[in-house]
C-alpha positions as a printed NumPy array, in Angstrom:
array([[ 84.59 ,  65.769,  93.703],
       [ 88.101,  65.033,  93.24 ],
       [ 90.599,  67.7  ,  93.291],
       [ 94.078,  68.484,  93.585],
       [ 93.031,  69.768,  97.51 ],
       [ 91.073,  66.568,  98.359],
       [ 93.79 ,  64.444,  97.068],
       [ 96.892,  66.093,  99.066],
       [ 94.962,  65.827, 102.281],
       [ 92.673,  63.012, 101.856],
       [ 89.631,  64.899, 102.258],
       [ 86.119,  63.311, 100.639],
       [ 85.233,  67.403,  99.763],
       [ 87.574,  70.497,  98.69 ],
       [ 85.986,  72.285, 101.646],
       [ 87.732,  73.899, 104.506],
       [ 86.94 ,  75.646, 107.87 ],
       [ 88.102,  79.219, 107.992],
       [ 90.156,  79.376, 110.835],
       [ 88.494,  81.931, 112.883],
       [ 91.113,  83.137, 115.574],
       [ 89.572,  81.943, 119.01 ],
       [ 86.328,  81.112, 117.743],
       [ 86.982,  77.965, 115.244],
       [ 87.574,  75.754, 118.026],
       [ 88.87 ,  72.019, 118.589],
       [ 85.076,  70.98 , 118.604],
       [ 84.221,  73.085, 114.937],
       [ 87.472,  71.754, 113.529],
       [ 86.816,  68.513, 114.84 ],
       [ 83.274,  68.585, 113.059],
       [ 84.221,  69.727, 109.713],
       [ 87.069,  66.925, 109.157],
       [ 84.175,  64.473, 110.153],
       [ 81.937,  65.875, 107.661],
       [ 84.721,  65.102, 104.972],
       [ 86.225,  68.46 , 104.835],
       [ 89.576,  70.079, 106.003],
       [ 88.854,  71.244, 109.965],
       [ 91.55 ,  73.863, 110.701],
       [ 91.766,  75.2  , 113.795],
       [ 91.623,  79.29 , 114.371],
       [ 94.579,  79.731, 117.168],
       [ 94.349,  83.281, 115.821],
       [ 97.546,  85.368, 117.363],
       [ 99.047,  81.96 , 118.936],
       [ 97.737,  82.279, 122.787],
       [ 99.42 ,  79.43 , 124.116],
       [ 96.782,  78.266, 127.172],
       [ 94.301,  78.886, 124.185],
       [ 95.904,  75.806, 122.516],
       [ 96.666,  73.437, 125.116],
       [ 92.995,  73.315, 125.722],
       [ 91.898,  73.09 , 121.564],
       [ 94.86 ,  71.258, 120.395],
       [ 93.654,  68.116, 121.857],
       [ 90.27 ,  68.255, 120.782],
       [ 90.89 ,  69.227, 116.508],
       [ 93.66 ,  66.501, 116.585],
       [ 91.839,  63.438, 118.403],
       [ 89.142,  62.936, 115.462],
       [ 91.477,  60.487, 113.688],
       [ 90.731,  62.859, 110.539],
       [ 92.972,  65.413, 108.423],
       [ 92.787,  68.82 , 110.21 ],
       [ 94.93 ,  71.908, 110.606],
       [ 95.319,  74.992, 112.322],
       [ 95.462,  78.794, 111.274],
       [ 97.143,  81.494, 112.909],
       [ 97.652,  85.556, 112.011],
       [101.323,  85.965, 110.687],
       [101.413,  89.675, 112.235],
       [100.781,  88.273, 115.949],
       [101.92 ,  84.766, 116.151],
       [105.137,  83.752, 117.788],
       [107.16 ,  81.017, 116.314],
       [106.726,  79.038, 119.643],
       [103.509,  79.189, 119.354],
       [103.367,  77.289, 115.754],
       [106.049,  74.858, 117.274],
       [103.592,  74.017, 119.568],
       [100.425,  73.262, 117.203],
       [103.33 ,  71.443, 115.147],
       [103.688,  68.881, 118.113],
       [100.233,  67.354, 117.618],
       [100.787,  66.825, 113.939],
       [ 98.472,  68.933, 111.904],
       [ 98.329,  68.138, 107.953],
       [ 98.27 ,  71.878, 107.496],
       [ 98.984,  75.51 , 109.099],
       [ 97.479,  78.612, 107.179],
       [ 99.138,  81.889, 107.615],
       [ 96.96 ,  85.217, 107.235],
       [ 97.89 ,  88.5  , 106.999],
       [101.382,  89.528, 107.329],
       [104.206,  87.621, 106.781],
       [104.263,  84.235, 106.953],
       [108.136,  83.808, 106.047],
       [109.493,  83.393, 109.304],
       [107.262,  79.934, 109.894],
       [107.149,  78.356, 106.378],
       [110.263,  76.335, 107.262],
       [109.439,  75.064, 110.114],
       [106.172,  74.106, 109.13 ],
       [107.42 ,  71.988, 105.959],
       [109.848,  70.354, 108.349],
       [107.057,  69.237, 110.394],
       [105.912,  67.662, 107.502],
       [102.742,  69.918, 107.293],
       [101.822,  71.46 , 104.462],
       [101.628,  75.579, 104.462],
       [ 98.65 ,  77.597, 103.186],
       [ 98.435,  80.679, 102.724],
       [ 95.619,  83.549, 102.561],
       [ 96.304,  86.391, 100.458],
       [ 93.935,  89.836,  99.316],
       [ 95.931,  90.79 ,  96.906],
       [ 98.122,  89.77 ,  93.682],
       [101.363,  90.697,  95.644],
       [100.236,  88.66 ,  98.088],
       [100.108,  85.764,  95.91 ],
       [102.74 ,  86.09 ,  94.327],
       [105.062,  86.007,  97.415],
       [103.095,  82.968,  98.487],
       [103.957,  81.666,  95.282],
       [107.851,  82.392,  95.816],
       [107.816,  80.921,  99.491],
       [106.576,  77.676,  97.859],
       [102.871,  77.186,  99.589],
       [101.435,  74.234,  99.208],
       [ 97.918,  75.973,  98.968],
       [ 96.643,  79.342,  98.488],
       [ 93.301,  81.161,  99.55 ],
       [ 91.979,  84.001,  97.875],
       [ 89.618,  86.025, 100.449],
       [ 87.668,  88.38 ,  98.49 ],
       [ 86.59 ,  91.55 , 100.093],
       [ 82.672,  90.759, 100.33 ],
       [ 84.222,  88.248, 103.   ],
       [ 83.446,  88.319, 106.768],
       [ 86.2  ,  89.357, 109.621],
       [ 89.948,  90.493, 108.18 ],
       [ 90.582,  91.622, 105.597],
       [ 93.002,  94.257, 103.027],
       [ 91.847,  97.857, 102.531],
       [ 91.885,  97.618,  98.767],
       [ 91.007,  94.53 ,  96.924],
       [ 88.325,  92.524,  94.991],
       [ 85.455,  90.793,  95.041],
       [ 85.713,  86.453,  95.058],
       [ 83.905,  86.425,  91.674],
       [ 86.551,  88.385,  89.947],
       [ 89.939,  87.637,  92.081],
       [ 89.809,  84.083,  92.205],
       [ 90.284,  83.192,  88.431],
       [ 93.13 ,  85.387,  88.254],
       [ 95.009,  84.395,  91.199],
       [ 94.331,  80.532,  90.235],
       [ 96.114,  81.889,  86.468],
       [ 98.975,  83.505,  88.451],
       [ 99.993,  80.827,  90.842],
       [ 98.9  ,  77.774,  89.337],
       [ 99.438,  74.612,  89.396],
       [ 99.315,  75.725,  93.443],
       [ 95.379,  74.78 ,  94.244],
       [ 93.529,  77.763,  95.321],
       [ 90.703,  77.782,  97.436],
       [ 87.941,  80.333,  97.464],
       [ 88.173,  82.236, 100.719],
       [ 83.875,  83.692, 100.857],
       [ 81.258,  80.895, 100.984],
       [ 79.346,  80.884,  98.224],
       [ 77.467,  78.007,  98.05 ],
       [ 77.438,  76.214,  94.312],
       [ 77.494,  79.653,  92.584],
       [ 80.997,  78.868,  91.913],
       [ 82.883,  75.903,  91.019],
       [ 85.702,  76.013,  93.569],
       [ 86.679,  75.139,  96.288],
       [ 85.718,  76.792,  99.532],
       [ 87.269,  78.238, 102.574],
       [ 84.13 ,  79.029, 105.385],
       [ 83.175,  78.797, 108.914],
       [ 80.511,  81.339, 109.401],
       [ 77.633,  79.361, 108.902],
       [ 78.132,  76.295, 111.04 ],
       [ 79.654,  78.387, 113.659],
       [ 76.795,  78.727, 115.244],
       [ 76.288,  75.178, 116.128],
       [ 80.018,  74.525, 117.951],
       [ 80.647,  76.333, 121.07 ],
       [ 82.92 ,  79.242, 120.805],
       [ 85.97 ,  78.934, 123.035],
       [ 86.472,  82.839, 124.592],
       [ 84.198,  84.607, 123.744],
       [ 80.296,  85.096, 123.817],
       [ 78.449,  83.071, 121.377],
       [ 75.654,  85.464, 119.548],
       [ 73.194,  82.734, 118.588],
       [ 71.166,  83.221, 115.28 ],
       [ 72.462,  86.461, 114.778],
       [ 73.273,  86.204, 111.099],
       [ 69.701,  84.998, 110.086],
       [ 68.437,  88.219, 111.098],
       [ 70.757,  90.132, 108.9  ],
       [ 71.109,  90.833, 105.419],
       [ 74.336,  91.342, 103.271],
       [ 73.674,  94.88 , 102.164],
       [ 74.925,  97.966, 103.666],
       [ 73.49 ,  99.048, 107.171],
       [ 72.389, 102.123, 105.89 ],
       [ 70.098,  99.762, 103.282],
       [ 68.32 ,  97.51 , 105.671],
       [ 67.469,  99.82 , 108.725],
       [ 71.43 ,  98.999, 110.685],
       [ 71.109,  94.909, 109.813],
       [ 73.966,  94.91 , 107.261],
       [ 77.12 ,  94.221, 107.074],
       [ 80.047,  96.853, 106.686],
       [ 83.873,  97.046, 106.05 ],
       [ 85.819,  99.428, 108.507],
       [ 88.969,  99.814, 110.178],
       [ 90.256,  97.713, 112.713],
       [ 92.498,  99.409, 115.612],
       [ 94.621,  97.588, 117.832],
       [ 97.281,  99.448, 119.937],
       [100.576,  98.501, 119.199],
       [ 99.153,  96.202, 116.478],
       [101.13 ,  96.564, 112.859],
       [ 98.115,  96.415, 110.874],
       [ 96.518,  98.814, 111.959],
       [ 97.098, 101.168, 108.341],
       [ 96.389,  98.497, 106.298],
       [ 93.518,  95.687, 107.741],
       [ 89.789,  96.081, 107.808],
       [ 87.067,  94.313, 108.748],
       [ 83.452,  92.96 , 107.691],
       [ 81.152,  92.398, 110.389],
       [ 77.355,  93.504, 111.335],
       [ 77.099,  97.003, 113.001],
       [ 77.98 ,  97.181, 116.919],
       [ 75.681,  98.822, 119.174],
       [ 76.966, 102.218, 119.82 ],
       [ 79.463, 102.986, 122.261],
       [ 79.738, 106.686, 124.362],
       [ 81.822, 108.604, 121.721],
       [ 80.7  , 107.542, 118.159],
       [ 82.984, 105.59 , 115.957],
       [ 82.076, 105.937, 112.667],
       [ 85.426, 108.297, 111.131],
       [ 86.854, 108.551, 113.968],
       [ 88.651, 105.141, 114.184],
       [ 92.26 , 106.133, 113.926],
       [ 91.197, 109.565, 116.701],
       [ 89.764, 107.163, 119.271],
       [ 92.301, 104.124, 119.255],
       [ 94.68 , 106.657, 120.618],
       [ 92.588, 107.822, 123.286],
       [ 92.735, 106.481, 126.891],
       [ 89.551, 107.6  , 127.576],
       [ 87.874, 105.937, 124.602],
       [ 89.7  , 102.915, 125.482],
       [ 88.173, 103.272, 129.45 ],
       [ 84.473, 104.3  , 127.843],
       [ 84.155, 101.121, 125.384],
       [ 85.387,  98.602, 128.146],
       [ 83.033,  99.676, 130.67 ],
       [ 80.512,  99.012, 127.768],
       [ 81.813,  95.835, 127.439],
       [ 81.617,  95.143, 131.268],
       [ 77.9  ,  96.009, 131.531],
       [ 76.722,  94.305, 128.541],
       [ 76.11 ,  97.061, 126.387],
       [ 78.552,  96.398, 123.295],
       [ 79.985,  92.675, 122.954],
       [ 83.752,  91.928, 123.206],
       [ 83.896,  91.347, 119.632],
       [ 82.431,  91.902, 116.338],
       [ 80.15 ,  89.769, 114.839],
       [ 81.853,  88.95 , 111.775],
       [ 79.717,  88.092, 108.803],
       [ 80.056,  88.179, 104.398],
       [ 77.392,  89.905, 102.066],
       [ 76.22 ,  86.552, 101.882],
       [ 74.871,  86.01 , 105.072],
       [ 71.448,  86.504, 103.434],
       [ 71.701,  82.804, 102.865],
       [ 71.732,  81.686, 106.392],
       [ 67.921,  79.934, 106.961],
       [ 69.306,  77.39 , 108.666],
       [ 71.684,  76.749, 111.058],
       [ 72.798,  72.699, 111.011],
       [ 75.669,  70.923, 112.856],
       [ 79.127,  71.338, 110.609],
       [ 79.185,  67.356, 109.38 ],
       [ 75.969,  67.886, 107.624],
       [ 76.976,  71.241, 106.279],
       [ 79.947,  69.959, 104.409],
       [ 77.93 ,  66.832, 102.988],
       [ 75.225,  69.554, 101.953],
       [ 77.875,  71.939,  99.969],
       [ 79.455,  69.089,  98.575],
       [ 75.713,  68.296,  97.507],
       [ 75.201,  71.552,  96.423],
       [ 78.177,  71.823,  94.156],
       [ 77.576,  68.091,  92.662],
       [ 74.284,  69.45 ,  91.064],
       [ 75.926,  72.819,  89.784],
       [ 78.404,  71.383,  87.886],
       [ 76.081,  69.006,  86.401],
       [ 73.841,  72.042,  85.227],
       [ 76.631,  73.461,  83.945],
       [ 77.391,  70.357,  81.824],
       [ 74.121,  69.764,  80.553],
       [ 73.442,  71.008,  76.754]])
């Protein structure tokens, strides 16, 4: 499967690893590039003792690999210092990535960038990136307030930016000749550096809203950070959390103001009652039955693809 992604970073597949802040580790990076895809590392808002530790471990595979950090909350120091260990590539999501493109491409890395939007794409177009992914909305963890489905979004943003490759940012199998941006799936496998793993969870779920399958959904709400500046404008998909004291459902903007919210949910946190993070998860986590080791998950999508397009080309 040849493509313009494989050959730039001399990758057997045109998959990558979504770069899950703090939970795509050095080991899950490490795995995919094995497997023949393009590991990236999820160093998230750029915590500095976080990379020391995962740094090591994505780059000393011998294979292509990369890192991904959130535009909004990583410090240029911070990319300077994933730089150092000579990543082929550094994504930027959400925000913008302006301020690090240069340094990057003097690194000699190249620079991808996530967008949710045509606007999006278009600036990634103007600040020359190398590669683009188009996250559609039925995607798990971050993600814009308005915006479109994979299906539908991808084909135009490959028309608007091309000859820039674009990668499909949801997982969805061989439904779709692209290429693919993921990590859900395998994550489960790879331990996940600070934080709680929730083992199996998204087999037990279904990619419908929780109201539709008795709370084992997934949903899109708003995510609240104090101090953060996307807090009017990022979401999130992820499976229902257990409830905390005060209800959250429309009241997300009321309670990230409140002190007393803030004390209530992490006492909930302390005694086990709500985890420390969402379980992020796509509408198509109905497709988890299995939960193999990254390396064979690659060579299986690869697979998987192979025999799609060869329907497809059959009279």
């Amino acid at each position: 499967m040849a493509t313009a992604f494989t050959e730039m970073f001399g990758v057997r597949h045109p998959i990558a690893l979504a770069p899950m802040g703090g939970s795509a580790g050095g080991a899950l990076a490490a795995a995919v590039s094995l497997g023949g895809g393009l590991g990236l590392l999820g160093a998230g808002q750029g915590d500095e003792d976080w990379l020391a530790r995962e740094l090591p471990i994505a780059a000393d595979g011998g294979r292509p690999w990369g890192v991904g950090f959130l535009s909004w909350a990583a410090g240029v120091g911070a990319v300077e210092q994933a730089l150092e260990y000579g990543p082929r590539a550094v994504m930027l999501s959400f925000g913008d990535p302006s301020p690090f493109v240069e340094r990057i491409r003097a690194a000699g890395a190249a620079v991808i960038v996530q967008v949710t939007d045509l606007e999006e794409a278009r600036m990634a177009v103007d600040l020359g990136a190398d590669v683009i992914v188009a996250q559609g909305t039925e995607s798990g963890g971050h993600g814009a307030r308005r915006g479109r489905a994979t299906l539908p979004f991808v084909p135009v943003v490959v028309d608007l930016v091309a000859p820039v490759p674009v990668l499909a940012g949801s997982p969805m199998a061989a439904a779709w000749p692209r290429p693919w941006c993921w990590g859900r799936r395998c994550a489960h496998r790879h331990p996940f550096p600070g934080h709680v793993r929730v083992p199996g969870r998204c087999r037990d779920h279904r990619g419908d809203h929780p109201r539709a399958c008795a709370g084992h959904g997934t949903q899109r709400r708003p995510r609240h950070r104090q101090g953060s500046p996307m807090v009017d404008g990022e979401v999130h998909r992820s499976h229902p959390r257990p409830s905390l004291p005060r209800p959250l459902a429309g009241r997300e903007a009321e309670l990230a103001a409140d002190p007393e919210a803030h004390a209530a949910y992490r006492a909930a946190v302390a005694r086990g009652a709500v985890p420390p993070l969402p379980v992020w998860a796509g509408e198509g986590v109905d497709l988890v039955d299995d939960l193999p080791p990254a390396a064979e998950l690659v060579a299986a999508l690869a697979t998987q693809a192979e025999n799609a397009l060869a329907r497809v080309g059959r009279p």
